[in-house]
C-alpha positions as CSV (number, residue, x, y, z in Angstrom):
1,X,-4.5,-10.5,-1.4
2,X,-2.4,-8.4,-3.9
3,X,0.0,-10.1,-6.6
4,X,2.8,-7.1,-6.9
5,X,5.1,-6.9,-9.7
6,X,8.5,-5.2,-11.1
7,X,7.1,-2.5,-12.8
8,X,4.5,-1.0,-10.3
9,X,4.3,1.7,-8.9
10,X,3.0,2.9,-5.3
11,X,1.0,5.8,-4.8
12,X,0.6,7.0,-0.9
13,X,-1.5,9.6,-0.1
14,X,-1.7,12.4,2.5
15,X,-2.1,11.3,6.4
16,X,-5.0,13.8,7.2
17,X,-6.5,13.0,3.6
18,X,-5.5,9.7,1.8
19,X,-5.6,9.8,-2.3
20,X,-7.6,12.5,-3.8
21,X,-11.0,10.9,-4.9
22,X,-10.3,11.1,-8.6
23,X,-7.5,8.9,-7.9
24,X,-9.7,6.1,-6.2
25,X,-12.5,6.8,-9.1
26,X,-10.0,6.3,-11.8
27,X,-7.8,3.2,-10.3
28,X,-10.4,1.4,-8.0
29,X,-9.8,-2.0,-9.3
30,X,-5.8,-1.3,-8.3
31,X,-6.0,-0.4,-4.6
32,X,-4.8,-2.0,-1.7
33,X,-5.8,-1.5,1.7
34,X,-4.3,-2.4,5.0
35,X,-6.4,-4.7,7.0
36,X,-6.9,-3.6,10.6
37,X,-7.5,-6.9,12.6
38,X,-8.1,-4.5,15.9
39,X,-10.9,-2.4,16.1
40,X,-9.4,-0.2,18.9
41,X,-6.8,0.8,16.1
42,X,-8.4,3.4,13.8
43,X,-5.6,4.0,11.4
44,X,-2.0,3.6,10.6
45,X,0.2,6.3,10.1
46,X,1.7,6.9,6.5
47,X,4.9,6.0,7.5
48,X,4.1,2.6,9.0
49,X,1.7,2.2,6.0
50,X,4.7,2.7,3.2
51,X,6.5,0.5,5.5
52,X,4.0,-2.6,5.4
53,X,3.4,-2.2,1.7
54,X,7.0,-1.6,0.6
55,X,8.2,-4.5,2.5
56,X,5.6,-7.0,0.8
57,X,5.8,-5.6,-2.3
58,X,9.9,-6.2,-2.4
59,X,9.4,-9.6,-0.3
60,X,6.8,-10.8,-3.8
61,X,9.3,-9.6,-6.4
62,X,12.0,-11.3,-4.9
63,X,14.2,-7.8,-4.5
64,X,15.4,-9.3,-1.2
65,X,17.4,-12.1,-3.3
66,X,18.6,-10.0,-6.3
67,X,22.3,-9.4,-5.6
């Protein structure tokens, strides 16, 4: 469970590579993983990935509702 708000900022890394490692070193108590409930599915794409995250991260902060 993540608690998103306004002023973050996502970070996506390569497909073939994720984050560099200096990047998880430096901001380990700030990542967010996707569960995968199916072991049969190794990964996600990136795009699917920006997808899930975007979407939760705008569903928390209530951007849906702003007009």
């Amino acid at each position: 469970d993540w608690a998103f708000a306004d002023d973050d900022c996502l970070i996506f890394g390569r497909e073939t590579g994720g984050l560099p490692e200096k990047v998880h070193r430096e901001n380990w108590d700030r990542c967010v993983t996707i569960p995968m409930l199916n072991p049969k599915v190794r990964s996600l794409n990136l795009a699917v990935s920006v997808g899930i995250v975007l979407y939760e991260a705008l569903r928390q902060t209530g951007a849906f509702r702003k007009t």
